[in-house]
C-alpha positions, 0 to 999 in steps of 0.5 A: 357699163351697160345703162340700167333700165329705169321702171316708168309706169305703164310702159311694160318693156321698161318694167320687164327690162329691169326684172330682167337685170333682176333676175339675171344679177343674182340667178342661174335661173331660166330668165324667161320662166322666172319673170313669167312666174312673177308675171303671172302671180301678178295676174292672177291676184288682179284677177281674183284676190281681193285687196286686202291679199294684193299682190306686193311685198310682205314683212319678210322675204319668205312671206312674200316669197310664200304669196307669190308660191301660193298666187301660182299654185292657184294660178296653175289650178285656175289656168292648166298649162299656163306655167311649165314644169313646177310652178313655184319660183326658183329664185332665193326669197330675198331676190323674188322680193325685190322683184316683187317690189319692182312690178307691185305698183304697176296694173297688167289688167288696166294696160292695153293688151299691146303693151303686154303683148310687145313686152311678152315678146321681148321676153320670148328671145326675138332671136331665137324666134328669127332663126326660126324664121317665126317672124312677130307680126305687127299689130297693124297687119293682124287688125287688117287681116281680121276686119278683112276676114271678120270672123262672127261670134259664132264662127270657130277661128283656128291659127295653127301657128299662134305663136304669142296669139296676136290673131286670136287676141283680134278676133276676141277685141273684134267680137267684144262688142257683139256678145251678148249673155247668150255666147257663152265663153267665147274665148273657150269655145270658138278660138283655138290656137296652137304652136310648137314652142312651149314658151309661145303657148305660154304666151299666148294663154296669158295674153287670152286672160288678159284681153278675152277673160277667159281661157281659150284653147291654146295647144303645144303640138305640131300643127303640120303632123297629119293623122296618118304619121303623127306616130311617125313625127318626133314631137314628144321629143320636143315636149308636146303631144303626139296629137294633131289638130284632129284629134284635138278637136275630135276630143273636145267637140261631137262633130268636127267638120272644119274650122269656119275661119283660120287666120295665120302667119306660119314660119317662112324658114326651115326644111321639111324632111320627114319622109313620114310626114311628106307623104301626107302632102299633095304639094310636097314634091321629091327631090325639092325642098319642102319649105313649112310655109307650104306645108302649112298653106295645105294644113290650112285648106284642109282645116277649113270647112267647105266656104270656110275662110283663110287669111295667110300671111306668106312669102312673097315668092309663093306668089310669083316665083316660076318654081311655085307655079304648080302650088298656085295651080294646086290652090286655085282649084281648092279654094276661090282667091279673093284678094292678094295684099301685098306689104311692103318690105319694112312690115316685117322689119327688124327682123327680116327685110323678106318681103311678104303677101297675104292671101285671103280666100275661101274653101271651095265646096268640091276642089275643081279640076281646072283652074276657074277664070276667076276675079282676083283683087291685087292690092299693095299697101304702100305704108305698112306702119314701119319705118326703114329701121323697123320702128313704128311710124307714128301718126300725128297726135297718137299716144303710145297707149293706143292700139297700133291700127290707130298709133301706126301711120299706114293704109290699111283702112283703105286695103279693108275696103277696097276687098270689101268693095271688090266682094261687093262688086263681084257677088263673092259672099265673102262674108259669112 
């Protein structure tokens, strides 16, 4: 007989795994909808209902069931796109109560934005996720990526394969304390996220409320379909728009001239072969497969501004394979390579033992017709945080409640600065 999950206060993972019983005890349901439903009244009358009003189980079922369907109605108005489809709960009132009652005692807002992040990731199906080769990127990695990058309050910050927001929600902790009355809406103005899963989008906009108070702008569409075939890709079929990252931002800023920073971990797995949308590539070749990561590293370069900055996590044989020499050669002479990290195999673990880099750089003003001799910094982290089972390796005297740049045992202090050293050293204005 399977072990019931037994709810301990605070620890999300353990709350989501039995609402999860809940819902599946009794419900045909979509699991993942109905419990990000709850999730997600829950949210909204932390936010904005009043005490006498809170969240919790009434004097009946069809009460309850009435307040978790009038939370989401206002949810839904408040936070447009948050919920999919009709944002009323599908579950018979008896059973919704029941799940009321497991989750009322406990806070989203007071909890670390990790806690609810790793739990929104359970929920997201990991598996599904992996087969896709869209791999959940430790929160470690994220941070480091971020004081290495450090995007300033009045820089647009772009990751074009969001997923459940990891880099966006850094960024927003990363400025928290640098804004002032004068930055108006942070989150809505200077960070942008998109993703082609509905349920990662989802994700994402939730967890942006959570850490920034605010509603940033997180799009379902195809990050890689260009300008001239976004007509030709077949993305309605998949429930998004048929719009790129251009036409987006045409929409909703006077003068797009490319983002000042993007950070991201685009998926590893999965072949390209639309002829329509290769043909828009100038890495794509013929009669090789075209693998999204490579895709998505000239999506990027071409998103940023001249001097904008990149932060990419990618494969390792991008950066030493014989077969990627012409992709590197193509690089170097679109943006000035800062700095190389290299992660060790358990970063990525469980999921994948793929051993990964990532690469920060800046945009060159012009593309150069040659590759420049240039000083590019080599550095390998030794300790990512993990251990061989892909658990995180806990520092002496960490609580599971602090972030994990401070919880995990890894180097990453270090990486930061050595490439800031290494920017210093070499008069590369690295920084905005």
């Amino acid at each position: 007989m399977a072990k019931r999950h037994r709810i301990r206060a605070g620890d999300w993972e353990s709350i989501v795994g039995r609402l999860q019983e809940l819902v599946l005890a009794n419900s045909g349901e979509d699991e993942f909808q109905e419990i990000f439903k709850i999730l997600v009244a829950k949210l909204y009358a932390e936010k904005f209902v009043s005490r006498g009003a809170r969240f919790g189980v009434r004097e009946s079922a069809a009460a309850t069931a009435n307040l978790v369907h009038d939370l989401l109605a206002k949810a839904t108005a408040q936070w447009p796109g948050i919920v999919d489809g009709d944002p009323r709960s599908r579950l018979a009132d008896d059973h919704l109560a029941v799940c009321v009652q497991a989750i009322a005692g406990h806070s989203i807002c007071d909890t670390n934005f990790e806690v609810l992040d790793g739990f929104f990731e359970y929920l997201v199906s990991r598996v599904a996720k992996g087969a896709k080769g869209q791999y959940f990127t430790p929160r470690q990695v994220v941070e480091c990526c971020v004081r290495v990058v450090d995007p300033l309050p009045d820089e647009t910050v772009l990751d074009p394969a969001c997923g459940s927001g990891g880099f966006l929600v850094h960024v927003a902790n990363h400025n928290a304390a640098r804004l002032t009355t004068s930055t108006p809406r942070y989150c809505a103005s200077k960070l942008w996220g998109c993703d082609f899963d509905k349920r990662a989008v989802q994700v994402a906009k939730a967890l942006m409320l959570v850490a920034g108070n605010d509603n940033a702008n997180i799009h379902q569409l195809n990050s890689l379909a260009l300008a001239n075939a976004s007509d030709l890709v077949d993305i309605a079929a998949n429930g998004a728009p048929r719009l790129t990252i251009e036409d987006l931002m045409r929409s909703k800023t006077r003068r797009f001239r490319g983002f000042d920073v993007i950070l991201t971990n685009p998926p590893f797995a999965g072949e390209i072969r639309e002829t329509a949308l290769l043909e828009g590539y100038d890495v794509a070749r013929r009669n090789r497969r075209m693998e999204r990561d490579v895709l998505f590293l000239e999506r990027c370069v071409r998103l940023l501004r001249p001097g904008g900055r990149l932060g990419i996590v990618l494969p390792h044989n991008k950066f030493g394979g014989g077969s990627w020499a012409y992709l590197r050669e193509w690089l170097v002479r679109q943006i000035r390579v800062v700095a190389v990290l290299g992660l060790d195999r358990s970063a990525f673990l469980p999921h994948t033992h793929q051993k990964a880099s990532v690469l920060f750089g800046m945009k060159r003003d012009k593309p150069v017709r040659r590759p420049m001799r240039e000083p590019v910094l080599f550095v390998l982290s030794e300790a990512s945080g993990k251990d061989s089972a892909g658990k995180v390796r806990e520092r002496p005297g960490a609580l599971p409640d602090h972030p994990a740049w401070e919880r995990a045992d890894h180097d990453f202090e270090s990486v930061v600065d050595r490439i800031a050293e290494f920017a210093r050293t070499h008069n590369v204005a690295w920084s905005a």
